[in-house]
C-alpha positions as CSV (number, residue, x, y, z in Angstrom):
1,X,-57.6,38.5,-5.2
2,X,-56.0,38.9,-1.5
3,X,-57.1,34.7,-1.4
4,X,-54.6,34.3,-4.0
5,X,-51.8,36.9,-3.2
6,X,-52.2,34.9,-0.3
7,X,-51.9,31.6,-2.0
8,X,-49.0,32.5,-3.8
9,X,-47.1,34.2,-0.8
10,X,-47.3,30.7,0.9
11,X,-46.1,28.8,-2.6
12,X,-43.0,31.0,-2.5
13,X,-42.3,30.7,0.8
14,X,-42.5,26.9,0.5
15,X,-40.2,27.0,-2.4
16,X,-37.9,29.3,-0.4
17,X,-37.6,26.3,2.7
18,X,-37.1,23.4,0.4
19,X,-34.4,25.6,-1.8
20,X,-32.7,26.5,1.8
21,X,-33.1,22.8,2.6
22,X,-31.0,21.7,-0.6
23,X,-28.2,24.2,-0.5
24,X,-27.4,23.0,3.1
25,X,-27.5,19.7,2.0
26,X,-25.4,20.3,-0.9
27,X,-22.6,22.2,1.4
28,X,-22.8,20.0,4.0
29,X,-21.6,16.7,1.6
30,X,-19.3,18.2,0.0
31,X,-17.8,16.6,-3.8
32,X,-14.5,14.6,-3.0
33,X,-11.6,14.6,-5.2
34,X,-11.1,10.7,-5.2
35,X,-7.6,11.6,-4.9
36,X,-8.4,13.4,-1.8
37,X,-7.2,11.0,0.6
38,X,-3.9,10.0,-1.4
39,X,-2.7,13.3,-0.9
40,X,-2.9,12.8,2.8
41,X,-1.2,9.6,2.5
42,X,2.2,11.3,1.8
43,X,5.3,9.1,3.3
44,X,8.5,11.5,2.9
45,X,11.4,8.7,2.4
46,X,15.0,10.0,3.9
47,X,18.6,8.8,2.7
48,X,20.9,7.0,4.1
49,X,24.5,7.7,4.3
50,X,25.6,4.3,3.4
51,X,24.2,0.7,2.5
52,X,22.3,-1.2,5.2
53,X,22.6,-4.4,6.3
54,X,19.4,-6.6,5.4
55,X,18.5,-9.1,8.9
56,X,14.8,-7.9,10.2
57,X,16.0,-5.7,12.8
58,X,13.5,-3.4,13.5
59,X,15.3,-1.6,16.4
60,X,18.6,-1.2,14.5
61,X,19.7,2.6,14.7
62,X,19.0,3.2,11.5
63,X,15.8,2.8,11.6
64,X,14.4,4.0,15.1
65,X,14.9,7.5,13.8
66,X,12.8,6.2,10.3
67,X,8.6,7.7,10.7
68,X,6.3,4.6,10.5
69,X,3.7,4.5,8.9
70,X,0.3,2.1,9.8
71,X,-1.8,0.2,7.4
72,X,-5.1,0.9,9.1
73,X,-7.5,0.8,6.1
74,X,-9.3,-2.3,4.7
75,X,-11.0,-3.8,1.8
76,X,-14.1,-5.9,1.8
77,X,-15.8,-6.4,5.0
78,X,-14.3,-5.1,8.4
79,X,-11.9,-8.2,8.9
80,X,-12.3,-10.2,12.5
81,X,-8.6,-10.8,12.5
82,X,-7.1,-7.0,11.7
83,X,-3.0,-7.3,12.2
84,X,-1.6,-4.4,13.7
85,X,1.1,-3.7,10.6
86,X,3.7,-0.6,10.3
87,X,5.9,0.1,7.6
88,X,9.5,2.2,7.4
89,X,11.0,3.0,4.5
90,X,14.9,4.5,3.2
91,X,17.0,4.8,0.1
92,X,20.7,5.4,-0.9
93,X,22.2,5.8,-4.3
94,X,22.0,1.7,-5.0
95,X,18.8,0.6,-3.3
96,X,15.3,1.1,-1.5
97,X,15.2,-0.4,1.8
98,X,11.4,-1.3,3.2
99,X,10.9,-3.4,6.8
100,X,7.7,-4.1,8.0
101,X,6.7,-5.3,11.5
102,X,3.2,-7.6,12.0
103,X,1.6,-7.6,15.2
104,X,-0.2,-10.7,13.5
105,X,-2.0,-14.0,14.5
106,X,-3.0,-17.5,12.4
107,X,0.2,-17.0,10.7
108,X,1.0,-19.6,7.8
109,X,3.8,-19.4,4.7
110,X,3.2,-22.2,2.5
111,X,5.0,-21.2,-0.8
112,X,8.5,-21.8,-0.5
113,X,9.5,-21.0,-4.5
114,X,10.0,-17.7,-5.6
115,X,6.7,-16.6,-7.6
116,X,4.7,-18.9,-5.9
117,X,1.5,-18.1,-4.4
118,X,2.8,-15.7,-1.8
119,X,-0.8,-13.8,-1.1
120,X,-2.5,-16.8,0.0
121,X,-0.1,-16.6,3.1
122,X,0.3,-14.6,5.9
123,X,1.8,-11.5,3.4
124,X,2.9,-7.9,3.3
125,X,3.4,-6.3,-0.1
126,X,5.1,-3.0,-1.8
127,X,3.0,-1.8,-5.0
128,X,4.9,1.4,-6.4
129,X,5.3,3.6,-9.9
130,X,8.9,4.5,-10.4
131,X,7.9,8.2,-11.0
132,X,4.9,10.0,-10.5
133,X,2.7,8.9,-12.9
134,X,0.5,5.9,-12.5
135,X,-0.2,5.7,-16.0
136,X,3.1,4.4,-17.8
137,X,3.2,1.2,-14.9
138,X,3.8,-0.3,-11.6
139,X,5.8,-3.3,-9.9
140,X,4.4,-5.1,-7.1
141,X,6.8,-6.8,-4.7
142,X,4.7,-9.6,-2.4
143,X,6.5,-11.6,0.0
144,X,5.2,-13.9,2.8
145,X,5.8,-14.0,6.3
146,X,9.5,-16.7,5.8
147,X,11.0,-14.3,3.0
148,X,9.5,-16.0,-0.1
149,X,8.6,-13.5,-2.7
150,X,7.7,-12.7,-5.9
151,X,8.0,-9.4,-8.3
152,X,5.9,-8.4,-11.5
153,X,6.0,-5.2,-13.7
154,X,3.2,-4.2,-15.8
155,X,4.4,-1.8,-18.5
156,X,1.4,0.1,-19.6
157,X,2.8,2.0,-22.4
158,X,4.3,-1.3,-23.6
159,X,1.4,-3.6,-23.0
160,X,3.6,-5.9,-21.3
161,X,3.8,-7.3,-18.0
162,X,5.4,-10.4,-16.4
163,X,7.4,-11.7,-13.4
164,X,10.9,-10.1,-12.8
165,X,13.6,-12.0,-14.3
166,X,15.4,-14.8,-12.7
167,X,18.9,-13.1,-12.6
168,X,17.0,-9.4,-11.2
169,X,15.3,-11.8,-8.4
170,X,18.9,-12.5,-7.4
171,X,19.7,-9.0,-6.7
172,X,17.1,-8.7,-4.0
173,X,18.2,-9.2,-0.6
174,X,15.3,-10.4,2.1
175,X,15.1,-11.3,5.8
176,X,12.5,-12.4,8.3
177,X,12.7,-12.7,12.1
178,X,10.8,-16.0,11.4
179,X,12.2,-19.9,10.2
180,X,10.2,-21.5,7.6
181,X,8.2,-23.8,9.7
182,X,4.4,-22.7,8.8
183,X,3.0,-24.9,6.9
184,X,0.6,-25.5,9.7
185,X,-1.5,-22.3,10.8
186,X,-0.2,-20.7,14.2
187,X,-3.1,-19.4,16.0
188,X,-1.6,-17.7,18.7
189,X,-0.5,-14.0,18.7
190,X,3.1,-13.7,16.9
191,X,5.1,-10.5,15.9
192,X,6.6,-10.8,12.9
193,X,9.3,-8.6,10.9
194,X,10.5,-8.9,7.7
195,X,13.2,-6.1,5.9
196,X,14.7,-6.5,2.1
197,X,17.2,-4.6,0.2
198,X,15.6,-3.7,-3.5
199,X,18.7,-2.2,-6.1
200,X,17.5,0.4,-8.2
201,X,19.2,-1.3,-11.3
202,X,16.4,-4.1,-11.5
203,X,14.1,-1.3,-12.2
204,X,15.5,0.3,-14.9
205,X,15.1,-2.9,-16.7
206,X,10.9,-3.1,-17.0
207,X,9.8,0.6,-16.8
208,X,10.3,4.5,-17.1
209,X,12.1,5.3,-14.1
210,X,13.1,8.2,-12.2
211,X,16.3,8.2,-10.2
212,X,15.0,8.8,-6.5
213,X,16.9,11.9,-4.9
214,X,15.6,15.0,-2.9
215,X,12.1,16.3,-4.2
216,X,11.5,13.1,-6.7
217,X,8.2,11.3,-6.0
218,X,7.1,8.0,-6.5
219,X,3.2,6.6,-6.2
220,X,2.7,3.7,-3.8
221,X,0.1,1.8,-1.9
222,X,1.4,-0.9,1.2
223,X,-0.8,-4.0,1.6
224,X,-0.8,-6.9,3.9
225,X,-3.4,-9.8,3.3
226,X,-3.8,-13.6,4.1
227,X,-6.1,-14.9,1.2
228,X,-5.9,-18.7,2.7
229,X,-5.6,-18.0,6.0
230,X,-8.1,-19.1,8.3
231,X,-8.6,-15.2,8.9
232,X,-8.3,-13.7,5.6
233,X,-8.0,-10.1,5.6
234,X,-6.8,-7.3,2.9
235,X,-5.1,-4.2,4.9
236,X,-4.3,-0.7,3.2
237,X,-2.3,1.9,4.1
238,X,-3.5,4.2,1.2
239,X,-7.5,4.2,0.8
240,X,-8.8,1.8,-2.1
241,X,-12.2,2.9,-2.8
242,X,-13.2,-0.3,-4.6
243,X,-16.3,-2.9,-3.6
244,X,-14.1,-6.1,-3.1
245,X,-10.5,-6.9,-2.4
246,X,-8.3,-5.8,-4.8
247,X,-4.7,-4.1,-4.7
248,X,-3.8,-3.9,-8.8
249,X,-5.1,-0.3,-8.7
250,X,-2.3,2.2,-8.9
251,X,-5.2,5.1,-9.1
252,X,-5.3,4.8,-5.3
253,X,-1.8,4.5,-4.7
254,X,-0.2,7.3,-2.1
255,X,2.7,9.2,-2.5
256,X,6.6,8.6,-1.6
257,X,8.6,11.6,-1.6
258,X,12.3,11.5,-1.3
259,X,14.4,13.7,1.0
């Protein structure tokens, strides 16, 4: 009888150590919101007092008292080529304003139309929701490392989604410190900029928007990539938890929040 008490003592005990074993596993890997981390990527967006004027200058008053932010995340595998890439962002009552500077290297721009094949180049891109929901739409503004661009909407409520019209493209206003003279790859190290103007009026035209003014939010997600590079790369500066390269997913998008 003791033999058994015995027995059973030692059974309990066991049970005891492996339970113990499991709840510190359990707290110590913790469940994570997927959201988590676009919380933390929260980029407060301040007004300007008047309109600015669109030519790549990234050390224009204006913006050297505008917060950068980094795009230090990556899809895929860890690229060998990472750019170092920072973003600044303001609005007034008309427009967004967005500059981006590219600490970058094997640099090429071979689509010189508008909607051409901008990604495949050495490219920075602005995926947002006019509002702060990510399930009524997004645009996506992509524009290579000479200024060419192109814009879509996708209107989920509507099921639709397209380029940008011809006469909206018109309305956007885009500068690069660079001439568009790489066709050929340049290896060596080059620092690039590249600033554009985006009126709030070609939004309203493809999506439910929301006006941006103190306390409004937006959801957004800054890229930069080079499909046909000889480097190719995908950079984030929200998270995208996803197994290959791919930006179309507003469920990872960060915030803007206007001041």
């Amino acid at each position: 009888m003791k033999k058994i008490t015995r027995n059973l003592l030692s059974s309990f005990k066991t049970a005891l150590y492996f339970l113990a074993i499991i709840c510190l596993t359990a707290f110590s890997h913790p469940i994570i919101d997927k959201n988590q981390d676009q919380m933390k990527h929260n980029y407060e967006v301040l007004a300007c007092d008047q309109a600015m004027v669109i030519n790549a200058d990234w050390n224009k008053s204006i913006w050297k008292t505008t917060k950068s932010v980094k795009l230090e995340n990556f899809m895929g595998d860890r690229p060998d080529h990472f750019p170092a890439v920072e973003m600044k962002m303001r609005y007034d009552k008309d427009n967004i304003y967005v500059i981006f500077k590219v600490e970058d290297t094997y640099v090429r721009a071979i689509a010189k139309e508008t909607n051409g094949k901008v990604w495949e180049d050495s490219c920075v891109e602005f995926f947002f929701t006019p509002g702060p929901s990510t399930e009524s739409g997004y645009f996506n503004l992509e524009t290579n490392c000479i200024g060419t661009f192109l814009m879509e909407y996708h209107n989920q409520i509507a099921n639709d989604d397209g380029f940008v019209s011809k006469n909206d493209n018109q309305g956007i206003e885009i500068k690069s410190s660079l001439a568009p003279e790489y066709d050929n790859e340049h290896a060596g190290p080059l620092t690039w900029y590249l600033e554009y103007k985006l009126p709030h009026s070609i939004l309203l035209n493809y999506l439910p928007y929301e006006q941006p003014g103190p306390g409004v939010k937006w959801r957004a997600n800054f890229y930069k990539c080079g499909d046909k590079t000889s480097h190719p790369h995908w950079l984030t500066w929200a998270p995208v938890d996803f197994p290959q390269p791919k930006f179309h997913l507003p469920e990872f998008f960060g915030w803007l929040e206007f001041k």
